[in-house]
matplotlib code that plots the C-alpha trace (Angstrom):
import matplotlib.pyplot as plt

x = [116.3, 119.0, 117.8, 114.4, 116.0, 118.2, 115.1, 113.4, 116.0, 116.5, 112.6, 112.2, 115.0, 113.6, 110.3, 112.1, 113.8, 111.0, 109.2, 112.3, 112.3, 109.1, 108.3, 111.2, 111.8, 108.2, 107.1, 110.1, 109.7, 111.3, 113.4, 116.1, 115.7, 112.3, 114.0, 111.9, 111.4, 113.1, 116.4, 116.0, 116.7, 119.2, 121.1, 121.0, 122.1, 124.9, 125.8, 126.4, 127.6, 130.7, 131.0, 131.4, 133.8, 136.2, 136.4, 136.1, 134.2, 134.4, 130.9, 129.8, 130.7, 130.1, 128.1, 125.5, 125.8, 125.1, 121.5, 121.1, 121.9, 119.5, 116.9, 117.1, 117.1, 114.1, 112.2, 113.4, 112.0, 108.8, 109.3, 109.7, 106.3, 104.0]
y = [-77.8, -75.2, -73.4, -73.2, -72.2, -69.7, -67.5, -67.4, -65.5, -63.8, -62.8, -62.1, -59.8, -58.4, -57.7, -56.0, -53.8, -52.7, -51.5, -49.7, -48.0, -47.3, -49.3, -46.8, -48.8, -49.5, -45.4, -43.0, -39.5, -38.3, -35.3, -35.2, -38.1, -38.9, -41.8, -44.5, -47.8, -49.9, -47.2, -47.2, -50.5, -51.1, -47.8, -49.7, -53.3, -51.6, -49.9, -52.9, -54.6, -52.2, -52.4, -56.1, -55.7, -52.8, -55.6, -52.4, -53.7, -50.8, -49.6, -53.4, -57.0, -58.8, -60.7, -57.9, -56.9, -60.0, -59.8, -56.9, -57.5, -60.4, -58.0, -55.9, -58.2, -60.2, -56.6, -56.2, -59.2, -58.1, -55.0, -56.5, -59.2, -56.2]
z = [119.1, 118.6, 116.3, 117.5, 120.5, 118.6, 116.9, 120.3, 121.5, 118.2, 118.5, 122.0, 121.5, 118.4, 120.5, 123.1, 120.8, 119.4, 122.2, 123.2, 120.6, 119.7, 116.5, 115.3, 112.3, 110.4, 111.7, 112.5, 113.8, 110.8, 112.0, 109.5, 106.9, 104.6, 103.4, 103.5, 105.4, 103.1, 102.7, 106.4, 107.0, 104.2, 105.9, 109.1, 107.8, 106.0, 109.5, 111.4, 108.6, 108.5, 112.7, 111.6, 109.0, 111.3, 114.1, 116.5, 119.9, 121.6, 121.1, 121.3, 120.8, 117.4, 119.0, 119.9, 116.2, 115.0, 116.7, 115.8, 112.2, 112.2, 113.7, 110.9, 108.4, 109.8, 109.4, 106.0, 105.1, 107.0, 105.0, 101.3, 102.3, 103.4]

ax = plt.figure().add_subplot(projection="3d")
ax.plot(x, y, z, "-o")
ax.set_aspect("equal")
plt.show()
């Protein structure tokens, strides 16, 4: 029940995301990179995976980068199955 529990949040907050954003992850407005989806994504797991490893909360909580890491990695995996 916890987990289930767990990836509903994890997916509603996905969802949200991504209509805040704008589906910026899968089609970006492209104004400085042309990297694609998949360097994208990897750029942004490697982001929050170094605000994990500096322990620095100012900008937010582990916590918040957790979820988001998740986020990103459940659209990797999106990524690598499309």
């Amino acid at each position: 029940d916890l987990i289930e529990m767990k990836c509903n949040t994890i997916r509603d907050f996905l969802i949200a995301k991504n209509e805040q954003y704008g589906d910026s992850v899968f089609t970006p407005i492209r104004i400085f990179s042309s990297a694609d989806e998949a360097e994208q994504l990897r750029v942004r797991i490697d982001d929050k995976l170094n605000r994990l490893l500096q322990g620095n909360d100012s900008l937010e909580t582990d916590y918040d980068v957790i979820k988001d890491l998740i986020g990103y990695l459940v659209l990797y995996l999106i990524h690598l199955e499309s």
